[in-house]
mmCIF file of the N, C-alpha and C atoms, coordinates in Angstrom:
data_MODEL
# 
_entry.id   MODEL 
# 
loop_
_atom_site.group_PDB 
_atom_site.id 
_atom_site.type_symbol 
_atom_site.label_atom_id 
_atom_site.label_alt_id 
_atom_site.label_comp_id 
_atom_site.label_asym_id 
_atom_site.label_entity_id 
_atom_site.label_seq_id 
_atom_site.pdbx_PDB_ins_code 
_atom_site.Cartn_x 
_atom_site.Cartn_y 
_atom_site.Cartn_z 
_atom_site.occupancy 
_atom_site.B_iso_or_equiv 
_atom_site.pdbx_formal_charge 
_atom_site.auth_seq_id 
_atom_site.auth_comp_id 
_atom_site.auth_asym_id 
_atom_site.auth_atom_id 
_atom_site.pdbx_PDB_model_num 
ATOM 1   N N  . UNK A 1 1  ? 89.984  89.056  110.938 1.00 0.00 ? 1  UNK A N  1 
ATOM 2   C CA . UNK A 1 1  ? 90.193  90.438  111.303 1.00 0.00 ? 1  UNK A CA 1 
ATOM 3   C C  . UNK A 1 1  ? 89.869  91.313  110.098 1.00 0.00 ? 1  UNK A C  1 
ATOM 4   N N  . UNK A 1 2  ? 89.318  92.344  110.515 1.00 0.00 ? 2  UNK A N  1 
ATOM 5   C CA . UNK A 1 2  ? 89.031  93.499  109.201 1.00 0.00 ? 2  UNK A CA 1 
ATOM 6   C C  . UNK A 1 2  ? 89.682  94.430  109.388 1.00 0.00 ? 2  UNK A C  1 
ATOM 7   N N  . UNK A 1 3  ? 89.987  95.610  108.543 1.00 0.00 ? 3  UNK A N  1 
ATOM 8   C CA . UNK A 1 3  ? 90.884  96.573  108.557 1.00 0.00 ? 3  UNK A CA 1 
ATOM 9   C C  . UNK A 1 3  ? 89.802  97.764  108.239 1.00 0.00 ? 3  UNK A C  1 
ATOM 10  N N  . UNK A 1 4  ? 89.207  98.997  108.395 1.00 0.00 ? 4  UNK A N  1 
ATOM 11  C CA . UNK A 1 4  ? 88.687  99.773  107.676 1.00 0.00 ? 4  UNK A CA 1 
ATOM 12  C C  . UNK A 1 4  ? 89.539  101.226 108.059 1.00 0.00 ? 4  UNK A C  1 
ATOM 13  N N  . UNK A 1 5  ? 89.953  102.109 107.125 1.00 0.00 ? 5  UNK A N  1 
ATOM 14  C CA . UNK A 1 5  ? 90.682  103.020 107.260 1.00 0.00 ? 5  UNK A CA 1 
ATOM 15  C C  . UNK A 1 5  ? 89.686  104.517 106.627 1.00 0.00 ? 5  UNK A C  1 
ATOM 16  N N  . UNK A 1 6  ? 89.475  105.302 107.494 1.00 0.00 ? 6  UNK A N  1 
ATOM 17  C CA . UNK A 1 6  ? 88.827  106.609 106.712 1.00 0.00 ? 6  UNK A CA 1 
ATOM 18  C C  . UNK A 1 6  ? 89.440  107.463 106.274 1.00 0.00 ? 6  UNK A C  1 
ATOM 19  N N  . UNK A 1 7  ? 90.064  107.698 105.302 1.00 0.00 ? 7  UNK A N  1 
ATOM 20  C CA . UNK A 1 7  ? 90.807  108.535 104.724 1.00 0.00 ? 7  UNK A CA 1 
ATOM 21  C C  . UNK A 1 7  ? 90.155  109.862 103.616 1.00 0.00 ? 7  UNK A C  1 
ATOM 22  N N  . UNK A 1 8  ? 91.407  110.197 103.212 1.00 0.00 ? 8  UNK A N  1 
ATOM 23  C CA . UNK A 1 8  ? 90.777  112.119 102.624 1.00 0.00 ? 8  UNK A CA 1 
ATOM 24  C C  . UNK A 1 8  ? 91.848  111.964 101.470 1.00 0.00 ? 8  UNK A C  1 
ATOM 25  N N  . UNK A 1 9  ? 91.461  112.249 99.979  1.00 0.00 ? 9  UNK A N  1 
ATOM 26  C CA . UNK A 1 9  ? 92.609  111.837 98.808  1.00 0.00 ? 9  UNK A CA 1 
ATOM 27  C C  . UNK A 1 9  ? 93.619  112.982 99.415  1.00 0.00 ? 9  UNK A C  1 
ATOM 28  N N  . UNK A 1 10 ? 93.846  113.912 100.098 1.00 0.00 ? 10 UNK A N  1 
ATOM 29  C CA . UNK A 1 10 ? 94.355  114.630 100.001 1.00 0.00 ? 10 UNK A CA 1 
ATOM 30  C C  . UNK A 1 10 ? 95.522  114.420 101.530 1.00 0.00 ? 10 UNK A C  1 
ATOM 31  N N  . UNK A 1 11 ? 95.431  113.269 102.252 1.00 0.00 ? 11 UNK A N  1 
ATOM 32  C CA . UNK A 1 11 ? 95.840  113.360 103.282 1.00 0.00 ? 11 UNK A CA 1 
ATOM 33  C C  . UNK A 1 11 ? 97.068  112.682 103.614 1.00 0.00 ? 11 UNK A C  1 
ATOM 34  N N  . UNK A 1 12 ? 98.497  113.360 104.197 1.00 0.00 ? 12 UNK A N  1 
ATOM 35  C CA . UNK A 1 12 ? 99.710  112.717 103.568 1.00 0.00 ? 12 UNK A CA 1 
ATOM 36  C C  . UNK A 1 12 ? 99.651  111.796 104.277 1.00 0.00 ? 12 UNK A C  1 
ATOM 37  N N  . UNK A 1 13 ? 99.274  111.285 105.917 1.00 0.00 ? 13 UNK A N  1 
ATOM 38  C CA . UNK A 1 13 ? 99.835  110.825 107.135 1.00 0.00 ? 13 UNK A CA 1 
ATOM 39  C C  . UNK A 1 13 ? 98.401  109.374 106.386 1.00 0.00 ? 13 UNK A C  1 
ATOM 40  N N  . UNK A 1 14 ? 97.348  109.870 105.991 1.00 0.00 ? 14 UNK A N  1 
ATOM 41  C CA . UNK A 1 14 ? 96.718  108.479 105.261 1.00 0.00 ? 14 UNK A CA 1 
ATOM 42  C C  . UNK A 1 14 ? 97.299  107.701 104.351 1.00 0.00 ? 14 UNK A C  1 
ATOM 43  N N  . UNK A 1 15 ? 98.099  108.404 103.469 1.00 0.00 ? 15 UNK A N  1 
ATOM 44  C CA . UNK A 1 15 ? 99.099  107.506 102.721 1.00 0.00 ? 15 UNK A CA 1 
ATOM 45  C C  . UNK A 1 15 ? 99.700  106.922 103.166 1.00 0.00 ? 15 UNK A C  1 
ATOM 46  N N  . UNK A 1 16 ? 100.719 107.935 103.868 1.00 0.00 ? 16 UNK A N  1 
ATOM 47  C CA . UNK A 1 16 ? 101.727 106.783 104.811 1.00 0.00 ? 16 UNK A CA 1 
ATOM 48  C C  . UNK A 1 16 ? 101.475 105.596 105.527 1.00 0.00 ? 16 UNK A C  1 
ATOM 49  N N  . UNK A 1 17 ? 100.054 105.662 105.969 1.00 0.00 ? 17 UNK A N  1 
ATOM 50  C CA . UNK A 1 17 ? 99.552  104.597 106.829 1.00 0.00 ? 17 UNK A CA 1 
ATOM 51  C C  . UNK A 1 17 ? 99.024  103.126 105.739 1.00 0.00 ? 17 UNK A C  1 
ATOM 52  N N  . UNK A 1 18 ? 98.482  104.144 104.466 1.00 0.00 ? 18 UNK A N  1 
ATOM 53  C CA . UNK A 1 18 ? 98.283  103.163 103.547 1.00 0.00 ? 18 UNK A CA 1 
ATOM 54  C C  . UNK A 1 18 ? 99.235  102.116 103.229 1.00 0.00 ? 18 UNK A C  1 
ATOM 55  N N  . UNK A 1 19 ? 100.828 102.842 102.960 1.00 0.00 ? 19 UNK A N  1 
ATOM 56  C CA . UNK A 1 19 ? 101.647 102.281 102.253 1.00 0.00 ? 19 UNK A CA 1 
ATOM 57  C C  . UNK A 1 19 ? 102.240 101.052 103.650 1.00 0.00 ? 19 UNK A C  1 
ATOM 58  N N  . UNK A 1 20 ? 102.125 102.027 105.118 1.00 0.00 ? 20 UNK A N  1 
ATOM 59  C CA . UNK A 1 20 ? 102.443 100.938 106.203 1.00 0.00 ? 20 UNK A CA 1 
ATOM 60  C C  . UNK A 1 20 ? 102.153 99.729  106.175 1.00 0.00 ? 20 UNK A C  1 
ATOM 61  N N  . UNK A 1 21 ? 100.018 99.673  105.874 1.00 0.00 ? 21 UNK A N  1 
ATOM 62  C CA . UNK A 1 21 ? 99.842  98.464  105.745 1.00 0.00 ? 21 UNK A CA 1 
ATOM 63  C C  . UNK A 1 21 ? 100.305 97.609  104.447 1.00 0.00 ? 21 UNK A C  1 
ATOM 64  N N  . UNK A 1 22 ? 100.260 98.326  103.521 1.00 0.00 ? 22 UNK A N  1 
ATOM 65  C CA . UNK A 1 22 ? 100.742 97.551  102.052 1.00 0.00 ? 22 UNK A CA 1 
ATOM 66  C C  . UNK A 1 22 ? 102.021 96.857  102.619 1.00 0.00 ? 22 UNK A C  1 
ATOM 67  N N  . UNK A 1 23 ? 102.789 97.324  102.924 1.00 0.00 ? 23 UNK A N  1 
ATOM 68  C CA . UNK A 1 23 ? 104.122 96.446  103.341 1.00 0.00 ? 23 UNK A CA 1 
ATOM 69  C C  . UNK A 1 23 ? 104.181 95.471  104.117 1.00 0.00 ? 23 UNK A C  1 
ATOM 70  N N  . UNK A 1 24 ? 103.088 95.564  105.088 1.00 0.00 ? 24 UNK A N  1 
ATOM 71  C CA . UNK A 1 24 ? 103.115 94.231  105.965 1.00 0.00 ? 24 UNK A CA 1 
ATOM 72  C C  . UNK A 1 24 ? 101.787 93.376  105.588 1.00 0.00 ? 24 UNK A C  1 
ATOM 73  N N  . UNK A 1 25 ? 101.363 93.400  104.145 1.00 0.00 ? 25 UNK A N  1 
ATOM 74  C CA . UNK A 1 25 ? 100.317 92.376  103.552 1.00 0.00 ? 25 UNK A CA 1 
ATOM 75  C C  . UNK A 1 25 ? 99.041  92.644  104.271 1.00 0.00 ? 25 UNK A C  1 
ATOM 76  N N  . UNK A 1 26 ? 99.407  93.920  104.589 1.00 0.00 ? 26 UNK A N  1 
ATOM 77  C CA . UNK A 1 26 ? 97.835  93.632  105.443 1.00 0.00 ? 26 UNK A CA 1 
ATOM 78  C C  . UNK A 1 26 ? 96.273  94.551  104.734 1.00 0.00 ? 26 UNK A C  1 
ATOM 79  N N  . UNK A 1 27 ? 95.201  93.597  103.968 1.00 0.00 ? 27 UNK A N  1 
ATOM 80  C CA . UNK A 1 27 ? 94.033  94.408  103.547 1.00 0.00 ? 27 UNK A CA 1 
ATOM 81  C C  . UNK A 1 27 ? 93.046  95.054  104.133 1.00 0.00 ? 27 UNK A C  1 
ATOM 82  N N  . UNK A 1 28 ? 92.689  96.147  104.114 1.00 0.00 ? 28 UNK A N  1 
ATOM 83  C CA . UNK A 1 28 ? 92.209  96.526  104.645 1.00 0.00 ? 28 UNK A CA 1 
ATOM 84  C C  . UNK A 1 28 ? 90.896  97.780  103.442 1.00 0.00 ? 28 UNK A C  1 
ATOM 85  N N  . UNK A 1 29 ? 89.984  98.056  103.935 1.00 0.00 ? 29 UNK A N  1 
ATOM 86  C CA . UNK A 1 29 ? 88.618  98.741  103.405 1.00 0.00 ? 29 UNK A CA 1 
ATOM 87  C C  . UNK A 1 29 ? 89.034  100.227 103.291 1.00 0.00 ? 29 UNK A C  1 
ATOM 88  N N  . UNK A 1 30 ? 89.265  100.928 102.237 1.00 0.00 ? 30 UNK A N  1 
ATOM 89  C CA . UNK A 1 30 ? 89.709  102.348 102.106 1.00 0.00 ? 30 UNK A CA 1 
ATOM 90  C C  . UNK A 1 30 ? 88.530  103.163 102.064 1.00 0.00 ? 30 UNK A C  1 
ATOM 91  N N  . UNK A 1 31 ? 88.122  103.848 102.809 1.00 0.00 ? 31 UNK A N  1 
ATOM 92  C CA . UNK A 1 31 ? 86.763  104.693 102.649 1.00 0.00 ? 31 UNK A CA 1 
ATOM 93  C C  . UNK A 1 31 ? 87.534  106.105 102.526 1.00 0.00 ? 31 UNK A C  1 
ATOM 94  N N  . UNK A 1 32 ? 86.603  106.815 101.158 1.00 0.00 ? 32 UNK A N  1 
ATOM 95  C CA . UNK A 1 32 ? 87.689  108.116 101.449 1.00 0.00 ? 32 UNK A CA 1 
ATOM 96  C C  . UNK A 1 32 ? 85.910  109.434 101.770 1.00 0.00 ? 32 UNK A C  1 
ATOM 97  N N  . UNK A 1 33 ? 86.434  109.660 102.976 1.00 0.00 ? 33 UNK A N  1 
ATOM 98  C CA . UNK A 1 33 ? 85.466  110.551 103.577 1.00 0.00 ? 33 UNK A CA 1 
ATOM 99  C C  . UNK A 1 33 ? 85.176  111.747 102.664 1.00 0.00 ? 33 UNK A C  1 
ATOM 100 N N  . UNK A 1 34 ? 86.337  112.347 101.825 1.00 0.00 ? 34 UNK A N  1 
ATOM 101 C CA . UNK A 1 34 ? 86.313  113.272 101.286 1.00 0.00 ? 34 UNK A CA 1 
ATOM 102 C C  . UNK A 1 34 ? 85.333  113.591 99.791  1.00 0.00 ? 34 UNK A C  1 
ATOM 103 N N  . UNK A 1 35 ? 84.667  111.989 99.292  1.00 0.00 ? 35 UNK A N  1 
ATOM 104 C CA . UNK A 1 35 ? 84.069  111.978 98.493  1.00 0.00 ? 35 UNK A CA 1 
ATOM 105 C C  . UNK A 1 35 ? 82.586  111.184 98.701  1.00 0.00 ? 35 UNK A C  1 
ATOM 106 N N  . UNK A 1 36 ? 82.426  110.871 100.177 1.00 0.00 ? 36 UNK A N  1 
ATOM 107 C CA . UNK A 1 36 ? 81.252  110.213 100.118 1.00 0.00 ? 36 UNK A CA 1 
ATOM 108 C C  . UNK A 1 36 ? 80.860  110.891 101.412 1.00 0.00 ? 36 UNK A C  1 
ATOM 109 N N  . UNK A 1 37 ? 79.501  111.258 101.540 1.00 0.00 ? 37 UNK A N  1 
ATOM 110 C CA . UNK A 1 37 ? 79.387  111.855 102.413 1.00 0.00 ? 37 UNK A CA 1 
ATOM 111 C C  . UNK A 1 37 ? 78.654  111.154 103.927 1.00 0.00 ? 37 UNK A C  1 
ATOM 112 N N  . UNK A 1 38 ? 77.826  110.213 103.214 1.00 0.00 ? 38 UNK A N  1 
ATOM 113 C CA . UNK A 1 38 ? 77.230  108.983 104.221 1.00 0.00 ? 38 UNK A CA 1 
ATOM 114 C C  . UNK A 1 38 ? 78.371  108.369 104.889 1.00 0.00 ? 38 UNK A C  1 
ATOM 115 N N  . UNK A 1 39 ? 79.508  108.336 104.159 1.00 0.00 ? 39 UNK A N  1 
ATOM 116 C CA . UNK A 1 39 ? 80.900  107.760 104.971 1.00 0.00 ? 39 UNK A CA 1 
ATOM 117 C C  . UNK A 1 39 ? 81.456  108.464 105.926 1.00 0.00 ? 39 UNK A C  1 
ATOM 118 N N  . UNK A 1 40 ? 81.198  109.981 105.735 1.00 0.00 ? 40 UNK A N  1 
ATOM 119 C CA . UNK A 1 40 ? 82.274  111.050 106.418 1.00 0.00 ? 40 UNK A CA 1 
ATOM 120 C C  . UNK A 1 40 ? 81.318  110.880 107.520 1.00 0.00 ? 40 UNK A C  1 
ATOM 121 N N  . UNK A 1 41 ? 79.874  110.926 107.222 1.00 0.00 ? 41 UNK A N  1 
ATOM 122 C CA . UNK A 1 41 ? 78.451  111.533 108.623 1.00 0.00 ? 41 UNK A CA 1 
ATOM 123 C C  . UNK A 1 41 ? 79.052  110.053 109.768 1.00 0.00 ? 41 UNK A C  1 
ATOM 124 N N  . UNK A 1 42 ? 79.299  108.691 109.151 1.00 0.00 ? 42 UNK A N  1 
ATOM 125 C CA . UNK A 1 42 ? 79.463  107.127 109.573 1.00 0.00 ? 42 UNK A CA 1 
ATOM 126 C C  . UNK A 1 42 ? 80.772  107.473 110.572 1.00 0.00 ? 42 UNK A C  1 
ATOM 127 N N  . UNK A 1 43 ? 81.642  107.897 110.162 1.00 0.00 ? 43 UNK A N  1 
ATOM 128 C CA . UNK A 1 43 ? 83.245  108.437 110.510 1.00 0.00 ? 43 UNK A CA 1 
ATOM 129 C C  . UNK A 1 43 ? 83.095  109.035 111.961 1.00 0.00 ? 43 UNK A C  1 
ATOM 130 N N  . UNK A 1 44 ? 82.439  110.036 111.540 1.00 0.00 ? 44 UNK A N  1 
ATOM 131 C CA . UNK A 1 44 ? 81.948  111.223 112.922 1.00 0.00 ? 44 UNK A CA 1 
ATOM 132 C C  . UNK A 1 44 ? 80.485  110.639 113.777 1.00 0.00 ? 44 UNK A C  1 
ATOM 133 N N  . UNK A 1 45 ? 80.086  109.570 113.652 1.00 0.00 ? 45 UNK A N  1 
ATOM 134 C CA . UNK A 1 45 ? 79.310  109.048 114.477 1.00 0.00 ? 45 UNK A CA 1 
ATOM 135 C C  . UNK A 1 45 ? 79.966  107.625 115.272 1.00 0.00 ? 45 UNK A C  1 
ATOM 136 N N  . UNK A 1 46 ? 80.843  107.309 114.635 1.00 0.00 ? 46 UNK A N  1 
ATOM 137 C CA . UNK A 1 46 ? 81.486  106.052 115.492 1.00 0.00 ? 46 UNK A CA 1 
ATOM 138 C C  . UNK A 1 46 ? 82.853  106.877 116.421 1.00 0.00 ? 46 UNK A C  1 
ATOM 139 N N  . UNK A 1 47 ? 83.239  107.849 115.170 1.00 0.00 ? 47 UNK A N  1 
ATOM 140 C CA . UNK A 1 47 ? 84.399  108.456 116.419 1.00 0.00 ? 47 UNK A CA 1 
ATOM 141 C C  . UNK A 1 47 ? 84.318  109.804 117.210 1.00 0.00 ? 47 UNK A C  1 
ATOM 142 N N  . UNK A 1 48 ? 83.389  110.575 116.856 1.00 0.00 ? 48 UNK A N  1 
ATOM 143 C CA . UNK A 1 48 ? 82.763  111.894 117.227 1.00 0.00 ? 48 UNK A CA 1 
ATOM 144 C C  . UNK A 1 48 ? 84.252  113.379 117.023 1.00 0.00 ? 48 UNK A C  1 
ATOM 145 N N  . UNK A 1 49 ? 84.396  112.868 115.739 1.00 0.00 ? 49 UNK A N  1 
ATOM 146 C CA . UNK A 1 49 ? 85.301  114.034 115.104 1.00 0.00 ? 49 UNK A CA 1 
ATOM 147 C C  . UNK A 1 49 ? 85.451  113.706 113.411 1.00 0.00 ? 49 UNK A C  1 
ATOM 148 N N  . UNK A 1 50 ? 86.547  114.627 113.125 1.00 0.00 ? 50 UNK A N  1 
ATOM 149 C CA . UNK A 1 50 ? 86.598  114.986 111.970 1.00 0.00 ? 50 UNK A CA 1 
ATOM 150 C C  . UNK A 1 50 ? 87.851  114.596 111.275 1.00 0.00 ? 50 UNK A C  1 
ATOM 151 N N  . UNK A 1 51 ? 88.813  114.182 112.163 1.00 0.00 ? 51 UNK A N  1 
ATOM 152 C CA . UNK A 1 51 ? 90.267  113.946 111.407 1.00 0.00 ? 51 UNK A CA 1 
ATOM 153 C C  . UNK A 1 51 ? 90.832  112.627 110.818 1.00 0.00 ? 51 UNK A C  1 
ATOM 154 N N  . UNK A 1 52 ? 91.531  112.364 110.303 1.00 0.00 ? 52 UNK A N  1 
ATOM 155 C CA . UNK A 1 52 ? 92.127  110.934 109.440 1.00 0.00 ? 52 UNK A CA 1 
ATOM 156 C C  . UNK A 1 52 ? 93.476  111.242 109.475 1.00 0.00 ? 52 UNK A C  1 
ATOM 157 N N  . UNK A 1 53 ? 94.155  110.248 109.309 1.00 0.00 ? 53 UNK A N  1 
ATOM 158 C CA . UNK A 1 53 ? 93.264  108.697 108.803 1.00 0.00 ? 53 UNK A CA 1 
ATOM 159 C C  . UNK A 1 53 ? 92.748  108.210 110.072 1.00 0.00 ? 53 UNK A C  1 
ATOM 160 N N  . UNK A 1 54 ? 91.232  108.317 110.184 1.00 0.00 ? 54 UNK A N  1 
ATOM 161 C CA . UNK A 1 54 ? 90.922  106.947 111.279 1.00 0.00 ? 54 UNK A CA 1 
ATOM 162 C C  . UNK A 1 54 ? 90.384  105.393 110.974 1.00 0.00 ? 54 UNK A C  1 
ATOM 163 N N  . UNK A 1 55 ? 91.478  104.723 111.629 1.00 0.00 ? 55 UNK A N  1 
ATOM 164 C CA . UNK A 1 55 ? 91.077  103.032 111.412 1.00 0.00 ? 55 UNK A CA 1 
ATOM 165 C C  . UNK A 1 55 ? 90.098  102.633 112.864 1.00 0.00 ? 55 UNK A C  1 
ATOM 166 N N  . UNK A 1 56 ? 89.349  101.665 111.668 1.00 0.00 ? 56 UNK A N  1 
ATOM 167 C CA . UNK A 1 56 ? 88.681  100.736 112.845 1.00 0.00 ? 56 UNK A CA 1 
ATOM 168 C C  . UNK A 1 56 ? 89.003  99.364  112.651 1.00 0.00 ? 56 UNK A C  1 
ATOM 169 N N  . UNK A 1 57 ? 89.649  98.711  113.357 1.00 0.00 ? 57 UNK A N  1 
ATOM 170 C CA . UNK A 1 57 ? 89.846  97.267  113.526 1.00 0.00 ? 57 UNK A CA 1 
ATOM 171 C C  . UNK A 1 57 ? 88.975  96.354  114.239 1.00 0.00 ? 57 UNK A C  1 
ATOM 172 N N  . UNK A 1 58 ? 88.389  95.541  113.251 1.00 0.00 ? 58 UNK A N  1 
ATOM 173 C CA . UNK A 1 58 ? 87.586  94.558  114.039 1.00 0.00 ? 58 UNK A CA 1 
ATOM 174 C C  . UNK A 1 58 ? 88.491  93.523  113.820 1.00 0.00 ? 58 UNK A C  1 
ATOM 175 N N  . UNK A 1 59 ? 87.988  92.709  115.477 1.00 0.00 ? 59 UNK A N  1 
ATOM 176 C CA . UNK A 1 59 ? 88.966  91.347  115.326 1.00 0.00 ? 59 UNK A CA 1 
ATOM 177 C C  . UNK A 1 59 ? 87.744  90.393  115.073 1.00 0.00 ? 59 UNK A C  1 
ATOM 178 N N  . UNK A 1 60 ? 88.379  89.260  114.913 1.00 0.00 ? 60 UNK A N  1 
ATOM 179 C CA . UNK A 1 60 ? 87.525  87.688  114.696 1.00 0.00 ? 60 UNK A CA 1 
ATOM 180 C C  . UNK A 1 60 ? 86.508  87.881  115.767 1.00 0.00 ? 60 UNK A C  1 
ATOM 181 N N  . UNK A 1 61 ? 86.708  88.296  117.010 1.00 0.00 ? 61 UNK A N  1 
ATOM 182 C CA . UNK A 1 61 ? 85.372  88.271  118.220 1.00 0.00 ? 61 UNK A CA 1 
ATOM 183 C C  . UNK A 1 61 ? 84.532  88.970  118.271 1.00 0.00 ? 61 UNK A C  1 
ATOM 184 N N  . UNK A 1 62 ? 84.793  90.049  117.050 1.00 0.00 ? 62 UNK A N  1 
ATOM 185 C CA . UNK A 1 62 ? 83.894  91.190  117.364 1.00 0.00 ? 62 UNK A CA 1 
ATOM 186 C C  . UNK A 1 62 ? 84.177  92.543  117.959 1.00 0.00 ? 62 UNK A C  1 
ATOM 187 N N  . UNK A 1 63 ? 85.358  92.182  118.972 1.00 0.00 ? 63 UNK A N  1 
ATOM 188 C CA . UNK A 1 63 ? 85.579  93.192  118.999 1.00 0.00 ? 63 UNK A CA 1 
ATOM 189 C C  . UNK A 1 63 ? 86.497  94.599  118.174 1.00 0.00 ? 63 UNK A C  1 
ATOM 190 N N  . UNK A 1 64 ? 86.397  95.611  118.768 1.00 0.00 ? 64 UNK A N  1 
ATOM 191 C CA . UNK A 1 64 ? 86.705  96.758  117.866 1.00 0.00 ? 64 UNK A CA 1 
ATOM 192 C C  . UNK A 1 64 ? 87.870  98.081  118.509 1.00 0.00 ? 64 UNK A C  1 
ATOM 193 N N  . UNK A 1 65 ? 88.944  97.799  117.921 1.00 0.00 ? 65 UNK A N  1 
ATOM 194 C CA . UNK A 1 65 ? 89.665  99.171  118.396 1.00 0.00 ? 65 UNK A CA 1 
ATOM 195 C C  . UNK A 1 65 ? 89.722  100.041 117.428 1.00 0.00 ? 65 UNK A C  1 
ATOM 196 N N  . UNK A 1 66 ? 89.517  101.236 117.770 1.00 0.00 ? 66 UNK A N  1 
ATOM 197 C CA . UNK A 1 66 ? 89.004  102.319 116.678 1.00 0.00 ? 66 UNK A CA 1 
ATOM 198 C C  . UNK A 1 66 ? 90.924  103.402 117.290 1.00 0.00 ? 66 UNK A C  1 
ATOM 199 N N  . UNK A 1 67 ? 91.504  103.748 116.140 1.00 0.00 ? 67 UNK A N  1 
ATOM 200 C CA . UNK A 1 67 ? 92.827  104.635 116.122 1.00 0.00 ? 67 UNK A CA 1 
ATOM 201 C C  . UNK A 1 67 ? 92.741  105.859 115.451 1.00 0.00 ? 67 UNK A C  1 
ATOM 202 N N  . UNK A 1 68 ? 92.605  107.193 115.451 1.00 0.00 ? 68 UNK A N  1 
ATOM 203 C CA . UNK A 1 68 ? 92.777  108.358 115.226 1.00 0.00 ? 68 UNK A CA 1 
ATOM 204 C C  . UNK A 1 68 ? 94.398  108.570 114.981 1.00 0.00 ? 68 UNK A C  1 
ATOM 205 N N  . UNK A 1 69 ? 94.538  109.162 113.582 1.00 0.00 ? 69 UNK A N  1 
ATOM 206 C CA . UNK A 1 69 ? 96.007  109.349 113.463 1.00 0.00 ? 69 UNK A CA 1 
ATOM 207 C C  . UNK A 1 69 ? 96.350  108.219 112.909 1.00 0.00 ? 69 UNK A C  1 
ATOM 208 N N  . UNK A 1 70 ? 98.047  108.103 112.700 1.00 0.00 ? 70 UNK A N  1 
ATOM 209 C CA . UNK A 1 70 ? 98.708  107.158 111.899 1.00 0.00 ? 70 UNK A CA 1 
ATOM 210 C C  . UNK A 1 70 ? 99.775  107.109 113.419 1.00 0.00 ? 70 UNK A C  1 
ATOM 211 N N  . UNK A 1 71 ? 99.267  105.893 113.996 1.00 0.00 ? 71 UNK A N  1 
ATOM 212 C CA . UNK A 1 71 ? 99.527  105.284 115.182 1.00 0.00 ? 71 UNK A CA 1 
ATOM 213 C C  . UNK A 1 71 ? 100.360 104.365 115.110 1.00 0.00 ? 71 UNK A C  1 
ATOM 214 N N  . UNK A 1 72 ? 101.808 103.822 114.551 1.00 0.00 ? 72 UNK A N  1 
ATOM 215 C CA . UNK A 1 72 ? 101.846 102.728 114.060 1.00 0.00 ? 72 UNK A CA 1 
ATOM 216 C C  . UNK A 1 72 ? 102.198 101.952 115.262 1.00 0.00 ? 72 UNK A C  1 
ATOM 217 N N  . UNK A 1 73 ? 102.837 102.170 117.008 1.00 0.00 ? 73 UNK A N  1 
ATOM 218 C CA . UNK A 1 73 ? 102.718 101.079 117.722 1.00 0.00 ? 73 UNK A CA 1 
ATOM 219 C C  . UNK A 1 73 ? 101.363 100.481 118.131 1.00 0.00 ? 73 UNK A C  1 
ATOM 220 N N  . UNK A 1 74 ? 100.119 101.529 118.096 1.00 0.00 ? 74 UNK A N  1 
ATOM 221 C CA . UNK A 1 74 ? 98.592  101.233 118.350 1.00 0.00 ? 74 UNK A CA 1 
ATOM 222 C C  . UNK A 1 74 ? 98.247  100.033 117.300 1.00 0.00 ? 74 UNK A C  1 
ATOM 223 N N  . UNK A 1 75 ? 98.464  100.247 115.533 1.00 0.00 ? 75 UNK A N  1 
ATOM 224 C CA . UNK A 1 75 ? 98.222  99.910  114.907 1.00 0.00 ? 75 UNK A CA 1 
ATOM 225 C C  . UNK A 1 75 ? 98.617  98.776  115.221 1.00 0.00 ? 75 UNK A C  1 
ATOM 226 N N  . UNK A 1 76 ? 100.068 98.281  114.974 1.00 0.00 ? 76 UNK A N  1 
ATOM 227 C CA . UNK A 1 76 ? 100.628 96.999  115.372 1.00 0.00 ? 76 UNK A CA 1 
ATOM 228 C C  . UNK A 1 76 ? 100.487 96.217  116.329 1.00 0.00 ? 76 UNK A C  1 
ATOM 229 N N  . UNK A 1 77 ? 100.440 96.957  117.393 1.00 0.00 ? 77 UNK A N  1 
ATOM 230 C CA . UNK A 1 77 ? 99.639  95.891  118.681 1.00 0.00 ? 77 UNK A CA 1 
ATOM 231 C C  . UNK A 1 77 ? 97.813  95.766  118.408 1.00 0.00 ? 77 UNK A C  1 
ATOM 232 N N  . UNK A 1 78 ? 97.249  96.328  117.769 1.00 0.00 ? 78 UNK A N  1 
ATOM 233 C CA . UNK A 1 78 ? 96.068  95.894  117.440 1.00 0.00 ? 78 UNK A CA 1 
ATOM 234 C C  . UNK A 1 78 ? 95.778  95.073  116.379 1.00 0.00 ? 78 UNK A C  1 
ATOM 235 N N  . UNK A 1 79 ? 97.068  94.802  115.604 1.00 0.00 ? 79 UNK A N  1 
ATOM 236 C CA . UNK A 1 79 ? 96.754  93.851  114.825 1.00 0.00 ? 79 UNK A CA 1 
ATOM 237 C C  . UNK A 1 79 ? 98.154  92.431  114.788 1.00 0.00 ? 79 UNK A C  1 
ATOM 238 N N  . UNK A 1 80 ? 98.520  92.940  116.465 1.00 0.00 ? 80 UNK A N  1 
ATOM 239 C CA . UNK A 1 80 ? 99.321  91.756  116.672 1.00 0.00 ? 80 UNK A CA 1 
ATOM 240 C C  . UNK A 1 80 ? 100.551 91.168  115.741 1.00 0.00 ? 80 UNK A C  1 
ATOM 241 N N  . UNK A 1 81 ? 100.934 92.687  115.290 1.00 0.00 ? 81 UNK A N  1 
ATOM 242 C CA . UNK A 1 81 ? 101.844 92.732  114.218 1.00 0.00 ? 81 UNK A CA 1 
ATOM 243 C C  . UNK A 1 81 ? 103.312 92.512  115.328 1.00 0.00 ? 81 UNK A C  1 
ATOM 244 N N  . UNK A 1 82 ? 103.483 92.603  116.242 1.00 0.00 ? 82 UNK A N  1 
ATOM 245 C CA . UNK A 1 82 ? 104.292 92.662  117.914 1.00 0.00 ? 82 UNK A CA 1 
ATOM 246 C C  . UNK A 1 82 ? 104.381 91.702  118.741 1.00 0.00 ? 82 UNK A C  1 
# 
C-alpha cells in the first residue's frame, strides 16, 4: 500500500492528518503543493480542485481511493486501520 498526501506548509488540518498518520506507523509521500508547482498542476488533475490535505491511497492491486480533507473514518477504512 502507498500513502501520498498533498499538502500546503501552511495548512493546519494537513498537519493534523500528518501527525494522525505518524501515530499509527503509517508512511506515507508528503508532496507540498505550495512549493512545487508540477505537483500542485498533478493535484488538480487527478482531483479537479484546489484544497488539502488531499491523500491518494494506492492499495497492493492497484487500486486507488483518492480523500479530500482530513477524513479520518475514510482514511482508516481505506487503509483498513478498522
Amino acid at each position: 500500500m502507498k500513502v501520498a498526501i498533498y499538502t500546503t506548509t501552511t495548512c493546519p488540518y494537513c498537519k493534523l492528518e500528518k501527525e494522525y498518520l505518524d501515530s499509527k506507523g503509517i508512511k506515507y509521500d508528503n508532496i507540498f503543493v505550495d512549493q512545487d508547482a508540477k505537483a500542485a498542476e498533478e493535484m488538480v488533475k487527478i482531483s479537479g480542485q484546489m484544497g488539502v490535505p488531499f491523500t491518494v491511497i494506492t492499495q497492493d492491486d492497484g487500486s486507488k481511493e483518492s480523500i479530500l480533507g482530513f477524513d479520518k473514518a475514510r482514511i482508516d477504512s481505506a487503509l483498513r486501520l478498522v
